[in-house]
KERO-629381 format. One record per residue (C-alpha): residue in one letter; x, y, z. Coordinates in steps of 0.1 Angstrom, whole numbers, plus 2048, in hexadecimal, padded with zeros to 3 digits. Example, Ala and Ser with C-alpha at 12.3 -4.5 7.8 and 13.67 -1.06 7.14 Angstrom:
BEGIN
A87B7D384ES8897F5847
END
This chain:
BEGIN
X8062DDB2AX80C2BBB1AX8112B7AF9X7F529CAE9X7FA29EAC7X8032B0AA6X7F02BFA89X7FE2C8A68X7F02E5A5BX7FB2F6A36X7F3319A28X7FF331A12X811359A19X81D36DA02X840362A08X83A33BA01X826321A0BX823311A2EX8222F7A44X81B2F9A68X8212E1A80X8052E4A9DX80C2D8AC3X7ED2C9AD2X7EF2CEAF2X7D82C8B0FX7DC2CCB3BX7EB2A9B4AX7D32ACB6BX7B8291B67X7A62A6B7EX7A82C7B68X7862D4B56X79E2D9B36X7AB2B4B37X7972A9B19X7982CBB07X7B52CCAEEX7C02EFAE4X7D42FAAC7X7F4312ACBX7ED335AD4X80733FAB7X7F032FA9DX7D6349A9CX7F3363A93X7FD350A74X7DA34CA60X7B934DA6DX7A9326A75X799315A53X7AD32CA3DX7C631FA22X7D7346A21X7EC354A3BX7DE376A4CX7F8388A2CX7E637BA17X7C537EA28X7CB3A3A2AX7D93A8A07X7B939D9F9X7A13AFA0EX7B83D1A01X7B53C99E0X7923C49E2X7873E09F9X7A23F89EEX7AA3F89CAX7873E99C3X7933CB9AEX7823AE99DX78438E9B0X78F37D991X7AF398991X7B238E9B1X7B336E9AAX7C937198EX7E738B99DX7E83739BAX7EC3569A6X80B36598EX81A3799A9X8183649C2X80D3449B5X7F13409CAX7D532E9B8X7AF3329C9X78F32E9BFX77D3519BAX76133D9D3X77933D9EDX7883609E7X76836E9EAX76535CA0CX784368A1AX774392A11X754389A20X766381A3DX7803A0A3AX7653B6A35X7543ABA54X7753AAA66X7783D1A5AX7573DDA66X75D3CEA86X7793E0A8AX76D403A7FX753401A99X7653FAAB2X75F412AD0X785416AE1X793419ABBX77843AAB4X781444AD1X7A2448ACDX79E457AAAX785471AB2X79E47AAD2X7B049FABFX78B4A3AA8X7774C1ABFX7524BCAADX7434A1A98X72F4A6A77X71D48EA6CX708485A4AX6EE471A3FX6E2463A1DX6D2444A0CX6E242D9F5X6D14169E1X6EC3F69D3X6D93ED9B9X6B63EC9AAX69B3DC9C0X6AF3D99E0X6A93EC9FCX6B740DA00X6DA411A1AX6DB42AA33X6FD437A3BX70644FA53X72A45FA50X740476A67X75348FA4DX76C499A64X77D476A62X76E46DA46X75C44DA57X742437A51X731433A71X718416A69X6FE411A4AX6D7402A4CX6C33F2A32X6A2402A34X6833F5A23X670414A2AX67F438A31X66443FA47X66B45BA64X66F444A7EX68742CA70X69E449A65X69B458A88X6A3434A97X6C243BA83X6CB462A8EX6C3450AB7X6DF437AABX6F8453AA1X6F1467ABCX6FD44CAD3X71D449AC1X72646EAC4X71F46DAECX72F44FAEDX74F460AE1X74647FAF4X749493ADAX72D4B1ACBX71C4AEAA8X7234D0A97X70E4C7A79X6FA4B3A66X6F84AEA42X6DF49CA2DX6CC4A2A0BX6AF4AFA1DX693497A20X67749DA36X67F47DA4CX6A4487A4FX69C4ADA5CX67D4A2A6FX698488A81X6B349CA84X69F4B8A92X6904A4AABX6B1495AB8X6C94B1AB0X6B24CFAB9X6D14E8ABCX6E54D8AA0X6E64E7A7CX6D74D7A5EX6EA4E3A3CX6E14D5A19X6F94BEA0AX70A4D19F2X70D4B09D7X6E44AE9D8X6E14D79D9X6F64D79BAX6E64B99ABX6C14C79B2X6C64E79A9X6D54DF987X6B94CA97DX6AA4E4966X6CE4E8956X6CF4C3955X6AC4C1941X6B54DA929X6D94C9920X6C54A591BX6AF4B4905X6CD4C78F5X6DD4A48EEX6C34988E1X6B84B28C5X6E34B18BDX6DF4888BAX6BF4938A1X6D84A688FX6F848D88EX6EB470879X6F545D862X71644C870X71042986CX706431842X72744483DX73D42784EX72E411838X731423819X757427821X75A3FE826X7433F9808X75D4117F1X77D4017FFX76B3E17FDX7643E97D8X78B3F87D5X7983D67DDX7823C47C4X7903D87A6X7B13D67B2X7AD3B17B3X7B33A978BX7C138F778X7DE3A2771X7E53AA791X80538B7A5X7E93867BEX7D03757A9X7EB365792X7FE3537ADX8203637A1X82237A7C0X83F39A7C0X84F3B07D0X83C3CA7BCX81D3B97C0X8213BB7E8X8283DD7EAX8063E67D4X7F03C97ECX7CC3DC7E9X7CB3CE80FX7DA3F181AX7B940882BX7B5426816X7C2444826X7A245A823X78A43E831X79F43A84EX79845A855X77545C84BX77243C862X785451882X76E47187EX75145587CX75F44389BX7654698B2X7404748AAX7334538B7X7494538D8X73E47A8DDX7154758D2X71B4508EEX72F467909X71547292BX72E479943X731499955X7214A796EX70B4C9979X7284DF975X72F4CC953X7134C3943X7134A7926X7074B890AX71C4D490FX7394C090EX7284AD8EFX7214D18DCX7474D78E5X7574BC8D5X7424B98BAX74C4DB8B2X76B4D08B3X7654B789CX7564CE884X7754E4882X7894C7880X77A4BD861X7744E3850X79B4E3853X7A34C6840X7894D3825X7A04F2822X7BC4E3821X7B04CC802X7A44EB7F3X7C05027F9X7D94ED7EBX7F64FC7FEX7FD50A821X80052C80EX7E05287FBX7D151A81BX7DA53982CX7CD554814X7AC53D812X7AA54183BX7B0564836X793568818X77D557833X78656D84FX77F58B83BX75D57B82DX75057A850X75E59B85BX74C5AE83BX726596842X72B5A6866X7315C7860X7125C3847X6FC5B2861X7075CE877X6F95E6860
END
């Protein structure tokens, strides 16, 4: 091949930037088809993909964080640029995990790679659900294999209808004869497309309930009776916002007083003494008015949990706590000692024991 020309080419790794030096090259026969083709080195397409200012390190060290650890593009865009001290636009970082991401599904369907994974797996089983992104949009169809924990391929449907869903189960049924390999099981949430479909294509192939949407539909009572719960305990737990401001109001009203004439601040002749008695300092028992006011709020704004834990369980619970929390600090203001504190916890203790004994009678 005779060398025509040179191209200078610059990009960046993660070990520095670059400059490549690319030899044009092109066939000397006049008569050659290829003549008046140039073509680039072989070697360049190893380096970083063509149109790209990142190297394929870099390339791939994006698409990780992105569709790995889940990160921001602007955190992207931000570790590259102090780590490495890479500086790109979040348009074009976005760009190069379209193009990862497309790179990444190619590569997960391709037929020699499943193939090779499903070579020591002796049956398949395989799930189906719908996923809707967000609000509005039409809802995803994936279908999974659970033994390698695979996402085989995923459909927007506008309508679940049976015959797109079975168009679906005809799809993955080609994929498991493809890699000659028997479906065990199925697993879905039960809708009357996906049995109708599954029996129809899978005739001697079981159909188990997911155990997720088992869970989740047969806790729906439990579920009812916990929001309903939280809300009569919300009824009950008023009044935050009123005490908070009270407690500003009174240490608002605190520093006023302290603020005299008398006082170095409003003189001008500032101390040592003065400093030490600055009105600035939070009163100890607001503070702690203000962190019992702040815990009820994060518990009464707290919905997370799950069938097995329900919200308002967990919200009766740590209120509770928060109830005990504060009945000991009132007997230990009124006991006046650990000792005192003590006998009063015993007093109590026996007070209950003698209205049970009386309520047992």
């Amino acid at each position: 091949m005779h060398i025509c020309d040179h191209r200078y080419r610059r990009f960046h790794t993660l070990d520095g930037p670059v400059q490549l030096i690319c030899k044009l090259n092109h066939c000397p026969d006049p008569t050659c088809p290829g003549h008046a083709k140039t073509k680039s080195p072989e070697l360049e397409i190893t380096l970083a993909l063509p149109q790209m200012a990142i190297g394929w390190d870099v390339f791939c060290w994006i698409g990780h964080r992105r569709c790995s650890r889940h990160m921001a593009i602007s955190l992207i865009r931000s570790e590259l640029l102090d780590d490495y001290d890479i500086k790109l636009s979040e348009d074009a970082i976005d760009q190069y995990i379209r193009r990862y991401q497309i790179m990444l599904a190619a590569r997960q369907q391709d037929p020699e790679l499943l193939r090779q994974q499903y070579e020591s797996v002796a049956e398949i089983i395989l799930c189906i659900d719908g996923l809707q992104p967000e609000k509005g949009h039409e809802t995803l169809y994936v279908v999974r294999e659970l033994t390698q924990k695979r996402v085989w391929f995923a459909e927007p449907l506008l309508s679940a209808t049976e015959d797109e869903v079975r168009r679906l189960i005809q799809k993955a049924k080609a994929w498991a004869e493809s890699l000659d390999r028997p479906v065990g099981l199925w697993m879905s949430d039960k809708q009357e497309a996906f049995v109708n479909g599954i029996a129809a294509e899978f005739p001697d192939v079981p159909h188990r309930y997911c155990d997720n949407h088992f869970l989740r539909d047969l806790a729906k009572p439990v579920l009812e009776a916990d929001s309903h719960a939280k809300v009569q305990m919300r009824k009950r737990v008023r009044g935050l916002r009123v005490i908070e401001q009270a407690v500003l109001a009174r240490q608002k009203a605190r520093t006023k007083d302290d603020l005299t004439p008398e006082t170095p601040e409003a003189t001008g002749t500032a101390t040592l003494a003065g400093a030490d008695a600055s009105p600035a300092v939070v009163e100890p028992v607001g503070s702690v008015v203000l962190d019992y006011c702040a815990a009820v709020r994060g518990i009464l704004n707290d919905d997370q949990g799950g069938p097995l834990h329900p919200p308002g369980l967990r919200m009766a619970e740590a209120l509770g706590e928060v109830q005990e929390s504060i009945q000991r600090n009132l007997d230990a203001k009124k006991g006046g000692s650990p000792r005192s504190n003590s006998a009063g916890s015993r007093a109590a203790s026996k007070r209950v024991s003698t209205k049970s004994k009386r309520s047992k009678r």
